[in-house]
Residue, then its C-alpha position, 0 to 999 in steps of 0.5 A: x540355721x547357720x544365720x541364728x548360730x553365727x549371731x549367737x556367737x557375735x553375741x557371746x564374743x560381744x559380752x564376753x569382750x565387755x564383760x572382760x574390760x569390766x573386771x579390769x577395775x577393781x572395786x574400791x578403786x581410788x577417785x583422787x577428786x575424793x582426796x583431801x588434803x589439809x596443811x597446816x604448820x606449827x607453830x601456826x605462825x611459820x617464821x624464817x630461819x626456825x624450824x617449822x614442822x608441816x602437818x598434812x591430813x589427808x582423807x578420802x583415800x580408799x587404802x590408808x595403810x600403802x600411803x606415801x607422802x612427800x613434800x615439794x616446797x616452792x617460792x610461790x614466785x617460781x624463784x629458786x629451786x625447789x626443795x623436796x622432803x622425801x623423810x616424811x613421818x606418819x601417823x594414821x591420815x596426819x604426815x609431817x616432816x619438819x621445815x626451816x624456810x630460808x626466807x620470809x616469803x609466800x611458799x607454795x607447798x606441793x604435797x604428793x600423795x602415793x598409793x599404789x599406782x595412784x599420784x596425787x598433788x596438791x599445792x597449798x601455800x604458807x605465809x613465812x614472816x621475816 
C-alpha cells in the first residue's frame, strides 16, 4: 500500500512540475523567424548629401501596438562609426526616420525591432550615388 501511494505522488509531482513549466509560455508568444521586415527609401534613388527618408514595414508581429523601431546605419565596409536613428515615427506597421548619407556608398541598414522583451535585427542595405 504505502508502494501504490508513494508512486501516486511521484506522479502527481511529476505533472504538476511539467504542467507548471508549461504555463511559463504564453499563448500568442512571438516567434522572430515569423518578423518580416521590408526597407525601403524615398525617393527610391537614395543619394549623398539629400535628405533621404527610410520606410520599414514590418509583419508577422504578434503584438503591433508595444513596438519600437531604431535604425542603426553602417558602411557596408565596416568603415566609420555607426550611426544610430533612436527618433523613428510610426504609423500602423510602416516606421520611418529621415536620413542624409555622407557619402556615396553601399550602407548596411540594421533595423532593431523592440517589443516587449523581444530584439529582433535585421540588416538590409542601400546603394547611395555620389
Amino acid at each position: 500500500m504505502k508502494m501504490r501511494t508513494t508512486g501516486w505522488l511521484t506522479l502527481i509531482v511529476l505533472a504538476v512540475w511539467c504542467l507548471s513549466g508549461c504555463a511559463s509560455s504564453k499563448p500568442g508568444d512571438q516567434d522572430p523567424r515569423a518578423v518580416k521586415v521590408e526597407l525601403t527609401t524615398d525617393p527610391a534613388a537614395a543619394k549623398a548629401g539629400t535628405d533621404v527618408k527610410l520606410i520599414t514595414t514590418v509583419t508577422g508581429l504578434v503584438d503591433e501596438k508595444n513596438t519600437i523601431v531604431q535604425y542603426e546605419i553602417r558602411k557596408a565596409d565596416h568603415s566609420g562609426l555607426p550611426e544610430l536613428l533612436e527618433e523613428v515615427d510610426r504609423e500602423g506597421a510602416t516606421y520611418s526616420a529621415n536620413f542624409s548619407f555622407a557619402e556615396g556608398a553601399t550602407y548596411d541598414v540594421y533595423i532593431h525591432i523592440y517589443n516587449g522583451e523581444l530584439h529582433i535585427t535585421k540588416k538590409k542595405s542601400v546603394e547611395v550615388t555620389p
